[in-house]
Structure formats: C-alpha cells, structure tokens
DRENTORKOL-3810 file (N, C-alpha, C; in nm, 4 decimals):
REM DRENTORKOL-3810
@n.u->14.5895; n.v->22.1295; n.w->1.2406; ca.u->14.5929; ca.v->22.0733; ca.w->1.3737; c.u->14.4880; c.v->21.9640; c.w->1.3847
@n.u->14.5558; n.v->21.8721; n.w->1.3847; ca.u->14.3995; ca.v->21.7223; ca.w->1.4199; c.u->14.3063; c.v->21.7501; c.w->1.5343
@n.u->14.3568; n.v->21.7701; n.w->1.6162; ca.u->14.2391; ca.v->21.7674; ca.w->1.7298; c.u->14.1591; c.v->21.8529; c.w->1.7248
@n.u->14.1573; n.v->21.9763; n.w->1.6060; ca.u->14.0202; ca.v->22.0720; ca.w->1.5693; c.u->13.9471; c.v->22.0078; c.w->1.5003
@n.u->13.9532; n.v->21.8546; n.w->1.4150; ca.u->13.8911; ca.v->21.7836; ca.w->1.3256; c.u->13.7723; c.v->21.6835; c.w->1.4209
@n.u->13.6841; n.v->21.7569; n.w->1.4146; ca.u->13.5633; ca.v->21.6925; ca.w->1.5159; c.u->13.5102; c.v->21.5170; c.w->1.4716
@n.u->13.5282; n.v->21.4978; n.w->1.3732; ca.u->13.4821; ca.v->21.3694; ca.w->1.2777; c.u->13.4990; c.v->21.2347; c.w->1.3872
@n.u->13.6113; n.v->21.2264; n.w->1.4125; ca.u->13.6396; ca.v->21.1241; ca.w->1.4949; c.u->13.6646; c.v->21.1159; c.w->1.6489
@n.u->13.6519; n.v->21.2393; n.w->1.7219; ca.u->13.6010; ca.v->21.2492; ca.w->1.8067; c.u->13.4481; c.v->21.2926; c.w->1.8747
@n.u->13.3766; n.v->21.3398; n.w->1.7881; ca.u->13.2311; ca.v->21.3308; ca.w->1.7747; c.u->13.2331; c.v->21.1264; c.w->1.8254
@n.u->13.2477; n.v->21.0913; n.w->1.7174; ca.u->13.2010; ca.v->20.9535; ca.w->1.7406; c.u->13.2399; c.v->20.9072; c.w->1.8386
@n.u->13.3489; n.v->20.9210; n.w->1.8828; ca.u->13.4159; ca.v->20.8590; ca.w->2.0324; c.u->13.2697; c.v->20.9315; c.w->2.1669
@n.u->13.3115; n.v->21.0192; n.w->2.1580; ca.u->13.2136; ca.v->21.0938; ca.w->2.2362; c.u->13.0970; c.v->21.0562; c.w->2.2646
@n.u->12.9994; n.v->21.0115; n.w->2.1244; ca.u->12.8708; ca.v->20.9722; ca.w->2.1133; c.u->12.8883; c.v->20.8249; c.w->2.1439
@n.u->12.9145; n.v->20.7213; n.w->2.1282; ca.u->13.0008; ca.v->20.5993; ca.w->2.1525; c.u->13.0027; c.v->20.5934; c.w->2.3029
@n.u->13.0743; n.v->20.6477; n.w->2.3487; ca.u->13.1075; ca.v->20.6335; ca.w->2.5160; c.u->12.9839; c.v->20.6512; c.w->2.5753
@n.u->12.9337; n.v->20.7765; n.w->2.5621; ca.u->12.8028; ca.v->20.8032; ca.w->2.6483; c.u->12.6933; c.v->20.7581; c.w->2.6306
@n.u->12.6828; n.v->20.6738; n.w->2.4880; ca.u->12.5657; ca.v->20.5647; ca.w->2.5118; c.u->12.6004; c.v->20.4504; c.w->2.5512
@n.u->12.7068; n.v->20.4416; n.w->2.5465; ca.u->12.7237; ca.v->20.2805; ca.w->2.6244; c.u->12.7184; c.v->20.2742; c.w->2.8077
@n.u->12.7865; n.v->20.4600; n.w->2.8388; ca.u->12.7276; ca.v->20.4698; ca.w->3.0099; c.u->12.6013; c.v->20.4853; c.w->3.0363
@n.u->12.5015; n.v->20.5563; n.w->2.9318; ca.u->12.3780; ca.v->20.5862; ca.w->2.9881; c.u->12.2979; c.v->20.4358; c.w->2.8666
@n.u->12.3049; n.v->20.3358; n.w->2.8652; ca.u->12.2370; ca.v->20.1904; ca.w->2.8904; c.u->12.3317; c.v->20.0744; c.w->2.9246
@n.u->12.4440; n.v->20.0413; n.w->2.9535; ca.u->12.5051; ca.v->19.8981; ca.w->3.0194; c.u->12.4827; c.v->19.9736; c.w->3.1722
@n.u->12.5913; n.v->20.0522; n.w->3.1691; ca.u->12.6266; ca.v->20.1068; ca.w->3.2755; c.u->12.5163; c.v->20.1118; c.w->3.4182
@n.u->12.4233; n.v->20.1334; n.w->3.3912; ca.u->12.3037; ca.v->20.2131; ca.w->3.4795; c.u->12.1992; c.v->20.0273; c.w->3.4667
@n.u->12.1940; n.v->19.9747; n.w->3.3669; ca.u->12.1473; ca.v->19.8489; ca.w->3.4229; c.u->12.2401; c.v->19.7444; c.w->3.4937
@n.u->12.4001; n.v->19.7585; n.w->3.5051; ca.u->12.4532; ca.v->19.7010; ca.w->3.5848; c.u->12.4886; c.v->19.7187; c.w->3.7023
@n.u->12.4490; n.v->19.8633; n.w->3.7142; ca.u->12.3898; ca.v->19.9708; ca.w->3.9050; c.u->12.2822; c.v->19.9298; c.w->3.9357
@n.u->12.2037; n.v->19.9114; n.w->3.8594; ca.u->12.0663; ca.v->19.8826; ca.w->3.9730; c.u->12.0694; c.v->19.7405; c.w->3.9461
@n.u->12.1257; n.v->19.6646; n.w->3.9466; ca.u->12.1232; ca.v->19.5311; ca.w->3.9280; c.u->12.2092; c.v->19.4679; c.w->4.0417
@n.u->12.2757; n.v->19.5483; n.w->4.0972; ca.u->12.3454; ca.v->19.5064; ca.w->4.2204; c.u->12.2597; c.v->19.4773; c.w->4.3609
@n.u->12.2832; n.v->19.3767; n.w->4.4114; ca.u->12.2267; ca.v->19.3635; ca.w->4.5439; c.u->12.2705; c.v->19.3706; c.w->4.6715
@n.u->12.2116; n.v->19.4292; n.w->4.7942; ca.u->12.2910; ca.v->19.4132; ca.w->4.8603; c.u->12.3102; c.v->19.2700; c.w->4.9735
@n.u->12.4130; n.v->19.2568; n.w->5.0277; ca.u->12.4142; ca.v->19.1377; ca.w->5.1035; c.u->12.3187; c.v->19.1120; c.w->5.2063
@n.u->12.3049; n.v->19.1980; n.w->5.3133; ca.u->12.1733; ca.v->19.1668; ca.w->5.4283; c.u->12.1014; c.v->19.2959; c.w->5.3825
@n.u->11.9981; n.v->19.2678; n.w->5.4057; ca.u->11.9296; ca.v->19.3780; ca.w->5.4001; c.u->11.9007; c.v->19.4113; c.w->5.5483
@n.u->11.8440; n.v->19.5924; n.w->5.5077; ca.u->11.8645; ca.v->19.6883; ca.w->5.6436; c.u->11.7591; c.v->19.6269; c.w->5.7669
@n.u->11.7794; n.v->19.6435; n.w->5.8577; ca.u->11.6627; ca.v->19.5861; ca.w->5.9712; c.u->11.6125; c.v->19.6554; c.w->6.0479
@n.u->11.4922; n.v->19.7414; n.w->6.0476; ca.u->11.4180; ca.v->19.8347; ca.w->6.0743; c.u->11.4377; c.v->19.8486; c.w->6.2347
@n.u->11.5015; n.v->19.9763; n.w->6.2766; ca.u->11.4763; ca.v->20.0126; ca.w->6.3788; c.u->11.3731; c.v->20.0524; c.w->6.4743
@n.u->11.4022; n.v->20.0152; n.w->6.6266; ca.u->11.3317; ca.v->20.0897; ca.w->6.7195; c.u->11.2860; c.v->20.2276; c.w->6.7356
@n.u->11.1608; n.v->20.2699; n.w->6.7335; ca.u->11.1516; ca.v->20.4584; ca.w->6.7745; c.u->11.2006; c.v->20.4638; c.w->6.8900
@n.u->11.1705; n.v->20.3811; n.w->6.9904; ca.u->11.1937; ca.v->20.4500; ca.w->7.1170; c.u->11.3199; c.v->20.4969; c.w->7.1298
@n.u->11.3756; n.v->20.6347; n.w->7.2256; ca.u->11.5236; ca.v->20.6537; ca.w->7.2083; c.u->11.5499; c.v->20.6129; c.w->7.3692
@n.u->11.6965; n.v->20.5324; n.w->7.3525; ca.u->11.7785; ca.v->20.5233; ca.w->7.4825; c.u->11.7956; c.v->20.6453; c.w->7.6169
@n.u->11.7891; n.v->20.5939; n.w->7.7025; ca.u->11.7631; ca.v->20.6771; ca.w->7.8247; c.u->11.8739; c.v->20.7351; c.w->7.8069
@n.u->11.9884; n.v->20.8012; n.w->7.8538; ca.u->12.1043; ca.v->20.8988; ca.w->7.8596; c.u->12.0925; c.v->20.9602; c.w->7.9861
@n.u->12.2046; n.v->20.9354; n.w->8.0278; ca.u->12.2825; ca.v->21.0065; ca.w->8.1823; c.u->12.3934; c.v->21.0871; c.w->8.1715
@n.u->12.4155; n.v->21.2223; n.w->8.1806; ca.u->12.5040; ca.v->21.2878; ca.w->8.2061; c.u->12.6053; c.v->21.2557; c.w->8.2368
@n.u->12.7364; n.v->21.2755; n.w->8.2212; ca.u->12.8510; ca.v->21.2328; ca.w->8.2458; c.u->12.8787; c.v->21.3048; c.w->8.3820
@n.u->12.9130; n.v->21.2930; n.w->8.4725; ca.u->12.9828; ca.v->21.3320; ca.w->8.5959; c.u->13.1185; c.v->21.3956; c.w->8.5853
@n.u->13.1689; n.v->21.4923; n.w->8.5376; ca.u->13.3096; ca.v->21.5192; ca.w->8.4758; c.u->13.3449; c.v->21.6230; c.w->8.6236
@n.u->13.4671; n.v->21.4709; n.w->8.6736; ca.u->13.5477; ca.v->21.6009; ca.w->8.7796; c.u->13.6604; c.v->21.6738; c.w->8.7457
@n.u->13.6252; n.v->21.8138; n.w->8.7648; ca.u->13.6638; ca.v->21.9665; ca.w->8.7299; c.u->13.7415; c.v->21.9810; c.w->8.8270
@n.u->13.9231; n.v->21.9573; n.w->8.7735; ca.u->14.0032; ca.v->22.0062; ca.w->8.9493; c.u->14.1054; c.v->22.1325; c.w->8.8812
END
C-alpha cells in the first residue's frame, strides 16, 4: 500500500510547514492597516430610558 511509505510524504509535510512557519507569518505582520484606530473618549453618553406605552 503506498500511502504507508512515509519517504515522500515526510518531505511534503516538512516542506509545507516550513514554508508556513517563515514566508507565511512575515507576510502577516507585514500587512498594514488603512487608517489607523482613533483613540476614544472615557466619558460615557448620558442615556434616557425609553418611555414604552404598555396597552
């Protein structure tokens, strides 16, 4: 049965996952984003109860 023959899938295996853990991960943090975030206010907004008529 071929697919019990580890030889050439070993290498595929080892192959793939070094190429995700170094291209991969410097072309993620290499992304920028378009605006950057713009620091909010602490203070919180006043809030009024809703008036809900109950008939």
């Amino acid at each position: 049965m071929p697919q019990l023959n580890p030889a050439p899938w070993f290498a595929i295996l080892a192959f793939s996952w070094l190429i995700f853990l170094t291209i991969l991960p410097m072309k993620t943090t290499a992304h920028l984003f378009p605006n950057e975030p713009a620091p909010q206010t602490t203070t919180t907004p006043k809030t009024e109860p809703w008036n809900w008529p109950w008939h």
